[in-house]
N, C-alpha and C positions, 0 to 999 in steps of 0.2 A: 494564729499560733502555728508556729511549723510542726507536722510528724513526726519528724524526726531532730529530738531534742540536740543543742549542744553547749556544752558547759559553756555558763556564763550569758545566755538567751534563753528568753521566754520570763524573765524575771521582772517582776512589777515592782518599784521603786515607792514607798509609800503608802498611804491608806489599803488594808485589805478588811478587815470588817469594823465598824463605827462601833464605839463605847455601848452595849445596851445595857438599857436606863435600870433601876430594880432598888428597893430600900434594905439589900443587905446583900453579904458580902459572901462568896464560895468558903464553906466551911469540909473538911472531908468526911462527915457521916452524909453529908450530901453527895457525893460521889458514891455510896453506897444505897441511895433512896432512890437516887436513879435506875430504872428500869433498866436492863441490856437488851436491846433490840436484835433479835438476829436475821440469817436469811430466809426471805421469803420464800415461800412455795407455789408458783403456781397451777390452779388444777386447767387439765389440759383439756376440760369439755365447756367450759363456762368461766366468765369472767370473776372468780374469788379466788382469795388464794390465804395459806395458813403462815403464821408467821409465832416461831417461838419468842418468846419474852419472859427472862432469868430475874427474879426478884430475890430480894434477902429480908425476909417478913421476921416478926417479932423479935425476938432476941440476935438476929441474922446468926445465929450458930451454923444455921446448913442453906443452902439456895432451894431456890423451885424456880424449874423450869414450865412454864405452861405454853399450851400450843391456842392460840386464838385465830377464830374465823374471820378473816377482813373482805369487806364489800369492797370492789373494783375503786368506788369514789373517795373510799375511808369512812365511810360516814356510818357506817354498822360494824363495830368491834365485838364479836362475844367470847368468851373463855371455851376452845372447846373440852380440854384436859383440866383435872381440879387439883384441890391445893395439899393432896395429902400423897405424890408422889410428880418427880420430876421425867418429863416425857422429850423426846428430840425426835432428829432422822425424821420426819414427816413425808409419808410419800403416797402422793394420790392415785387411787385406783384410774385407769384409763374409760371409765364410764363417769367418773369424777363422783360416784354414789360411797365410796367408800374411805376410808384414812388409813394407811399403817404406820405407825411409830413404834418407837422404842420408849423404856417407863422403867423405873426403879421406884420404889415406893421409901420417903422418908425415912419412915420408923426402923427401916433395917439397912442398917451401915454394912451390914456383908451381902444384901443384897447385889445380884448383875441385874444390866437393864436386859428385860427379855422384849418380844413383839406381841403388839395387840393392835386389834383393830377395829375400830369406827364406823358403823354406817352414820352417816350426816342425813338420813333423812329422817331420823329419829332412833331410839335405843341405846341400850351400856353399851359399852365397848367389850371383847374380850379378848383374852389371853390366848396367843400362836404357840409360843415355844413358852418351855421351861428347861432350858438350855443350862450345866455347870457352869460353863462362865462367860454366859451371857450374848447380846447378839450386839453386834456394831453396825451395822449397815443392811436396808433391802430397799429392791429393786422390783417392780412388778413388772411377769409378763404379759408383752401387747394385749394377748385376750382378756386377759384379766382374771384366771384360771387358777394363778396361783402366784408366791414369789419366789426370789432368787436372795436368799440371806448369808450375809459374810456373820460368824461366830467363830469361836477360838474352840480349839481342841489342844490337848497336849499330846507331843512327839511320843511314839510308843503308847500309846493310850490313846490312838484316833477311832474311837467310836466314842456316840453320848455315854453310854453305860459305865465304858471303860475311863473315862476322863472324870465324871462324876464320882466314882469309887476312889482315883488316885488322889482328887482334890481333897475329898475327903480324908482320904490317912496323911497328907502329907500335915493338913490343917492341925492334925492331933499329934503329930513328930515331935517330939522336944526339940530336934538338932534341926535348925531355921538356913543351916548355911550355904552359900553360894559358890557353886565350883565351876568353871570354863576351862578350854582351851581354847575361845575364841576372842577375837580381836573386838568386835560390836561386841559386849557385855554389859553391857545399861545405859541408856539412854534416858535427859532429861531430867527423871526422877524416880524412872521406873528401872527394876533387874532382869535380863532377857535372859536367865539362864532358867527357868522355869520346862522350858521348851511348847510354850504357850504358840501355836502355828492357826491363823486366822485359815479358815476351810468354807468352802462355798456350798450352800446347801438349797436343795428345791422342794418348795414346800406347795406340795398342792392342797389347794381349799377344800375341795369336795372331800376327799379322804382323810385331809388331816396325814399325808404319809409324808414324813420330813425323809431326803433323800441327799447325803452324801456326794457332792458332783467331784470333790477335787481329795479322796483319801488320800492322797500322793502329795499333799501339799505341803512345801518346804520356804514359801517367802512372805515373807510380815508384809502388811498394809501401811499407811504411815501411821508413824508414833505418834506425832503432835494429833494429828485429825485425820482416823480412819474413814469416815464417812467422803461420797462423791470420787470414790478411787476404782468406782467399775461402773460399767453400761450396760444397757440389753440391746441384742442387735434389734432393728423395726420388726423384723419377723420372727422373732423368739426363739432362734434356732440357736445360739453361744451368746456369750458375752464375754466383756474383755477387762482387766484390770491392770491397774499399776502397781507392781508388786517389790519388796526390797528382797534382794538374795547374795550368798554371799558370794563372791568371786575368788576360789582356794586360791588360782596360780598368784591372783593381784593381791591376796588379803587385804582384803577390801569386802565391800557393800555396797551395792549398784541396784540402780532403781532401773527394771523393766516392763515392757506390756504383755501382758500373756493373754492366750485364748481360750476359752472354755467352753465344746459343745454341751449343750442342755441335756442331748442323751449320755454325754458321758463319755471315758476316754481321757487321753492324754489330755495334760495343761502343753501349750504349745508357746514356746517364746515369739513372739514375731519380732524383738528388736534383741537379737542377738548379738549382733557389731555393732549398736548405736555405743559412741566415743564415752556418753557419761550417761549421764540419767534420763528420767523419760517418765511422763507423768500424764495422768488427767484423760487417757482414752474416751471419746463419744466418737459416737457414731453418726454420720450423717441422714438425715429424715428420709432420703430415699435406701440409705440400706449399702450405696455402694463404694462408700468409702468410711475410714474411720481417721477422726483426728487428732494427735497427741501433742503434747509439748519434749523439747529434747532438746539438753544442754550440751553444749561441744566440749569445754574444759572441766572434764572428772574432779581437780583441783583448786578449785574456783567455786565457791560454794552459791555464790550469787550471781555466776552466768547466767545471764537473759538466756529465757526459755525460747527455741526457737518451733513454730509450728509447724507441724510435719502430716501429711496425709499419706494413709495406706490405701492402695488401690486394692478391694478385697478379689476382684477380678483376677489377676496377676500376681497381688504379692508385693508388688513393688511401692518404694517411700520415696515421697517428695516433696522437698521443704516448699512451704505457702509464706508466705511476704516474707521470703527471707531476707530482704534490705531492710527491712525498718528498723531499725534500733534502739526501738522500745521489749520493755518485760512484759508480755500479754501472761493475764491468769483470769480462772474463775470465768472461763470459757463457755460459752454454751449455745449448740446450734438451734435457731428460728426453725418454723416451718417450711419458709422457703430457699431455707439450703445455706441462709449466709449465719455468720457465727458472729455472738457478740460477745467482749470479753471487756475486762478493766484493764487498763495498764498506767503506771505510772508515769508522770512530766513534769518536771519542773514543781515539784515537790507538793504536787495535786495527783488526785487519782481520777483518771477520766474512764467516759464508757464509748466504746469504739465497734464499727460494724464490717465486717470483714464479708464481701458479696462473694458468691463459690465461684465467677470467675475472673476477680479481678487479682491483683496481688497487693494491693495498697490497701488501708485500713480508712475508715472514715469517721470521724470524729464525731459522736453524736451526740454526747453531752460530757458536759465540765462540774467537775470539784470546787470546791473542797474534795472529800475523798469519797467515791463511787465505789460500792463493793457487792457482790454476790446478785449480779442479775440474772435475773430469770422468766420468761417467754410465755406470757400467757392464751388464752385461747386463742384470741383473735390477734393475736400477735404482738399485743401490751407487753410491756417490757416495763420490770418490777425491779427494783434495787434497793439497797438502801445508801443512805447520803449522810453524812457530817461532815463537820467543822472544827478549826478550835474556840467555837461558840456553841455549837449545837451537838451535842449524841446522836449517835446514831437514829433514825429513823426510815419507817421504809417510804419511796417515794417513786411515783409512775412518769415513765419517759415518754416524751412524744419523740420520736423519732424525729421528725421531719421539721420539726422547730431546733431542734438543737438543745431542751432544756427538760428540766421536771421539776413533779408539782408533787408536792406533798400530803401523804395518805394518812397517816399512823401520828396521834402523839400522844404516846404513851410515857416520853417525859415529860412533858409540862407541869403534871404539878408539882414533881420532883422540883423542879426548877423555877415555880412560881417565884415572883419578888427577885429571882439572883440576879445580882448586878453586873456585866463581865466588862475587862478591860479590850481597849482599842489593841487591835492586832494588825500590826506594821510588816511589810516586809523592803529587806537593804538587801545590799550586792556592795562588794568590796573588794578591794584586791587581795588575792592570798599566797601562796606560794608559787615560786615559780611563773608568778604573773598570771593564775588561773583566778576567773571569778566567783565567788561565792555567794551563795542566796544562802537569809536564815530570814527564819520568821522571830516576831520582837512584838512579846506579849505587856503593855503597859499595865502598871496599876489603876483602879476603879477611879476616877476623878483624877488622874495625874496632871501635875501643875508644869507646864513644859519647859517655863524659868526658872526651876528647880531640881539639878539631876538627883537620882534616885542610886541605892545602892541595887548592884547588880548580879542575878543570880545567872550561872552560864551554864544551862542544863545539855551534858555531851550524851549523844544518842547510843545506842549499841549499835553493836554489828559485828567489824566498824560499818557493812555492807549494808545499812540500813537509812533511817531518812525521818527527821523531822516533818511531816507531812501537815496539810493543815487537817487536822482532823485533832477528836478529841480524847483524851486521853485519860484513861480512869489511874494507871499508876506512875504515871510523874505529868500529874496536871501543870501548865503552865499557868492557868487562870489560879489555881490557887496557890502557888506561887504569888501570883502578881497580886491578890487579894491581902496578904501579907504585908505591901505594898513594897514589893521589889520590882525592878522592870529583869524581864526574863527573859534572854537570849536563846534562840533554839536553830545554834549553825550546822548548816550542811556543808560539811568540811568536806573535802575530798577524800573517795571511797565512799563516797554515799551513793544512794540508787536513786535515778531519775530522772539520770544525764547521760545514758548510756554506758555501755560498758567499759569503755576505755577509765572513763573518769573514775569509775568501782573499781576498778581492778589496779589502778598506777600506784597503789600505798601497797603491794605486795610486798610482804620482805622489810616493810620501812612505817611500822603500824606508828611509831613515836615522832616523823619528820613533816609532813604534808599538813595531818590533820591538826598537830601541835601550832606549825604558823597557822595554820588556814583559824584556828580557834582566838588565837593571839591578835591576828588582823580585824576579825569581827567585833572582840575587846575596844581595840583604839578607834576603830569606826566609830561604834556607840560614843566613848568617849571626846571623840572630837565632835560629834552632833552635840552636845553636850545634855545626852539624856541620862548618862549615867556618871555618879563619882565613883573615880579611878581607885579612891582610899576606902572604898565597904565593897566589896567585890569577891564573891565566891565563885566553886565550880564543882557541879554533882553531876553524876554518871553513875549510871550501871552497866557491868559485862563488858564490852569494851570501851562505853563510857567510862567504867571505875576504871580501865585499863590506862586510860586517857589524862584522868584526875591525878594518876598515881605519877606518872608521866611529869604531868604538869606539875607537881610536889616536889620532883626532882632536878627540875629547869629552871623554875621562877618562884619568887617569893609573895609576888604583886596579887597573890589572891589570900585573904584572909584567913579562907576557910576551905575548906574541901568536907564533901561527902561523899564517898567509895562504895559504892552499892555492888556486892558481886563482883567484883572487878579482877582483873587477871593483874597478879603482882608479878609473879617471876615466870616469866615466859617459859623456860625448861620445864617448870614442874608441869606446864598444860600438858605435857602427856599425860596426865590422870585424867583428862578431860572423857567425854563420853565418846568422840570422834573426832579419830588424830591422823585420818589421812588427808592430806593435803594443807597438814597444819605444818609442818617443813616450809614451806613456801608464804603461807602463810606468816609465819613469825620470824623467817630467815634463818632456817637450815635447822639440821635433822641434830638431834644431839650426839648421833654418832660419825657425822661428818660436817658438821657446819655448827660449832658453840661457838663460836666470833661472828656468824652472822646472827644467832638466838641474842648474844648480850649485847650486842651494838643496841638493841631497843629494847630492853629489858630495861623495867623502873627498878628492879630488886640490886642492879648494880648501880644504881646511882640514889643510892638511903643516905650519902655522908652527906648531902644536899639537900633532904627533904627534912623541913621545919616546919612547914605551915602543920597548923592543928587540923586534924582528919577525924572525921567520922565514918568507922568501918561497919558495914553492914552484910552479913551474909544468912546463907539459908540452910540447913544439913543436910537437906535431900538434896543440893546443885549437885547435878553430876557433868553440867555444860562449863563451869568455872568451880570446880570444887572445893568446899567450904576452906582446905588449907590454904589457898592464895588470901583468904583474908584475915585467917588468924595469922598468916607470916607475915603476912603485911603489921597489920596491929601489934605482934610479939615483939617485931622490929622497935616500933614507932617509940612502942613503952620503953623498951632497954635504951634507948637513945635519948629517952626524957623528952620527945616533944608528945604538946596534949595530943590527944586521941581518946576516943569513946569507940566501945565492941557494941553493936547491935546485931543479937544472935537469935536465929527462930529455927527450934529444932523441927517445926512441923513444915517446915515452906519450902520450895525449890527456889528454880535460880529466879522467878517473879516471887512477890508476895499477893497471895489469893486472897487470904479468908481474909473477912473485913474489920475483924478486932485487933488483927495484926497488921494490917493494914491501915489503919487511925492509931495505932503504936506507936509504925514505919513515921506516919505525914508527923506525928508530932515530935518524935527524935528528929527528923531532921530540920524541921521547923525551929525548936530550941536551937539545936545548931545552929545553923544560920544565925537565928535571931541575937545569939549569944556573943558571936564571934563580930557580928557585923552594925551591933547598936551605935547608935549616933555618940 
């Protein structure tokens, strides 16, 4: 397999996993029964390591997160957290005798999660902080003496006392309202007008004295996942994070790396000219370099991360394998100096070894999808692994074979008896004579002299990718359990082919990925696995963008299901982040509405007839809830069918899992309704 991917190579034509055998069929409270496996931890003095596991027990009203001990071979799982509060952030003391994590306790919904900590050689655990609004991140230092904890403070009220008191009167306020003058004002699901500023604090063991390091602190952590966004240097003297701030002159928000001495003092930029963002600081095991990620196009929200080292010696940055044209993440330096990170290829996620002085990566093990590796004592190297057959699980690499072996299975009996369909992968021609890889999920016993009606599930992004891996909210297996066969195209602007291929649909989100979806259509159809006449196409976010799209060009799909989907391009300025959305959808609306409606689905409604099923969430503030009541208000006043599925508690995914066995069964009727023999 080449390094360095390019559209239309590295694609396997044919069998990719065999029918497994089982006496019943993926139902979705089974997607809920299943375990979530997350990233492993390993401890840095001996061969174990902690690995959280998300269950949804009894009535699944709320999760529990537990943290379990795993032996090197798998073969000794035990709970070390119990089941009356959810625990994360896992971070092993450096004599490996201790645990800290983070813990919310069930029974109280306004609970923050605070720190507590474990000895493992026996004993309770106890309580670090009782923090207002709670802790998101720690880091221990080398000695082991004390930690380093990211927690929220609010602006004007940067002390605990003071933060504590304001939370307090605002909680009792009648008047709930939200007022800005800034451009970032909510993200996701959440409102950033709180003035809620993540601050760094050191907290020594012996004294219990929590200490202040960044009172001056002015930039958020990330939204989706604050955790793994700072280091400690080897020698405990600073640590460095990735921090978001705003940019007045650009109005904008730009992700940078700062530094922070342990005694205190200025936060320090060190990537002050970097062109866009900059992410994921570690530090090298001897201490004299630090490594980050950094994207060149501000605009481009899915520019490949390039790697960059800072000489702490000097000051000075310089890009590491900057030829390869792959997306390295989830980075993390070995003992002896080299960095292993995942990146994606050809619509696998692999795990790769970067020596400190080569500049080429080397391939050390293959997907399905490789996520969140992590470096154990002796140099073990922990990850976890899926499929579009398998969940996630964690599993141990040998380096010098090229493979791994399986530790953890904590879904099996979730999955006892399930039968899953054969998983194919094609390549086609698609626009502009570019080749396209999709993965192609068959139904459980599919009969091959028989085509099947066809579900064509479009991914978001658009910057995103069908991977083989498994997927709890648009499963294809149950999909195909249904017995439809299930198309999952990597249209062009997907990730995995390098950036050129991601980035050509700028400006033209309705041209490329419309034939490239069209082309994978008549494929299936001329193999003749699928009938041309029972034939749907569901998406969310830019998939629904896609559907809506497709609604307005052709009539040859039965059915459509709209998840989240962006209807009329213009109004995404109420999106949550609107810079580099100009470019994105083709011009700004005050100097470019002829290149917004050239792909805009909401100008081509006298055209769309197929029956739709709209789904949206209240809390979206990434595609907000009105792209889909416009869409649906549309559909109605024009008389063609349509159904609204609306969840005032959900954002732009669906989470909770009774909304979620809702979701699978509205759009399952659908389907099933529109597309019966």
């Amino acid at each position: 397999m080449s390094d360095k991917p390019q559209p239309g190579t590295g694609h396997r034509e044919g069998l990719v996993h065999a029918e497994v055998p089982g006496d019943r069929l993926l139902t979705a409270i089974d997607l809920w029964r299943i375990p979530r496996v997350g990233a492993p931890c390993a401890c840095p003095v001996m061969e174990r390591l902690v690995v959280p596991v998300t269950t949804w027990p009894g009535d699944m009203r709320s999760k529990l997160t537990r943290l379990w001990l795993v032996s090197p071979e798998g073969t000794a799982c035990r709970p070390l957290t119990g089941d009356h509060g959810s625990a994360g952030a896992p971070a092993w003391s450096p004599d490996g005798k201790q645990l800290a994590y983070t813990w919310k306790p069930n029974a109280d919904e306004k609970a923050r999660p605070q720190l507590r900590l474990l000895p493992l050689d026996g004993g309770e655990s106890e309580a670090l902080t009782d923090l207002p609004l709670g802790v998101l991140d720690a880091r221990w230092l080398p000695d082991g003496s004390g930690l380093v904890i990211a927690a929220k403070l609010l602006a004007g009220h940067a002390t605990v006392e003071a933060t504590r008191a304001e939370a307090d009167r605002r909680e009792q306020d009648p008047v709930q309202a939200h007022a800005t003058e800034e451009r970032l004002f909510r993200y996701w699901d959440q409102w950033l007008t709180d003035g809620a500023q993540p601050h760094f604090f050191h907290l020594d063991l012996a004294s219990r004295v929590l200490r202040d390091l960044t009172p001056q602190a002015n930039a958020w952590l990330s939204f989706m996942d604050p955790t793994g966004q700072f280091d400690m240097a080897p020698d405990g003297s600073e640590f460095v994070f990735a921090g978001l701030v705003a940019d007045e002159e650009k109005n904008e928000v730009e992700s940078r790396i700062f530094r922070v001495a342990l005694s205190g003092g200025e936060i320090e930029c060190l990537t002050p000219d970097a062109p866009a963002g900059c992410s994921r600081p570690r530090y090298a095991p001897d201490g004299k370099t630090i490594v980050y990620g950094r994207t060149e196009d501000r605009y481009f929200y899915a520019d490949r991360p390039r790697l960059y080292r800072i000489d702490r010696s000097n000051g000075s940055h310089a890009p590491w394998c900057d030829d390869w044209d792959q997306a390295p993440s989830d980075w993390e330096f070995a003992p002896d100096g080299a960095l292993l990170f995942v990146a994606e290829h050809a619509a696998r996620t692999h795990l790769y070894q970067l020596a400190a002085d080569e500049a080429t990566p080397r391939l050390v093990a293959q997907g399905g999808s490789i996520g969140s590796p992590c470096i154990g004592a002796g140099g073990t190297v922990y990850c976890t692994w899926q499929n579009l057959q398998q969940p996630p699980e964690v599993h141990r690499c040998d380096l010098s074979r090229q493979q791994t072996e399986r530790l953890t299975r904590f879904t099996d009996e979730a999955l006892a008896g399930v039968r899953f369909g054969v998983v194919q992968e094609i390549e086609c021609e698609g626009a502009e004579g570019e080749r396209i890889q999709s993965f192609v999920v068959l139904p459980p016993g599919h009969d091959a002299g028989h085509p099947a009606p066809l579900v064509n599930v479009i991914h978001g992004g658009p910057h995103g990718v069908w991977g083989d891996a498994f997927h709890f909210r648009w499963s294809a297996q149950l999909f195909a359990a249904a017995g439809y066969v299930v198309a999952l195209p990597n249209f062009q602007g997907s990730t995995s082919w390098g950036n050129d291929f991601a980035q050509r649909i700028q400006g033209e989100w309705g041209k490329r990925p419309f034939e490239d979806v069209m082309a994978v259509t008549d494929h299936l159809i001329e193999r003749g696995l699928v009938d041309s006449q029972r034939m749907a196409a569901i998406g969310g976010s830019y998939g629904g963008y896609l559907v809506s799209w497709i609604a307005g060009h052709t009539d040859r799909f039965r059915c459509i299901v709209n998840h989240a989907g962006v209807y009329n391009t213009l109004s995404m300025f109420a999106s949550d982040v609107t810079w580099g959305r100009g470019r994105s959808i083709g011009g700004e609306p005050w100097s470019g509405l002829e290149g917004i409606d050239r792909y805009n689905p909401a100008r081509f409604t006298a055209d769309m007839n197929t029956p739709m099923l709209v789904i949206h969430g209240d809390k979206d503030y990434r595609v907000p809830v009105t792209q889909g009541l416009e869409c649906y208000g549309v559909l109605q006043a024009k008389g063609v069918p349509c159904r609204l599925l609306h969840f005032p508690d959900e954002n732009h995914w669906i989470l909770k899992p009774h909304n979620s066995l809702r979701w699978y069964q509205e759009v399952q009727d659908w389907i099933d309704r529109w597309l019966a023999d």
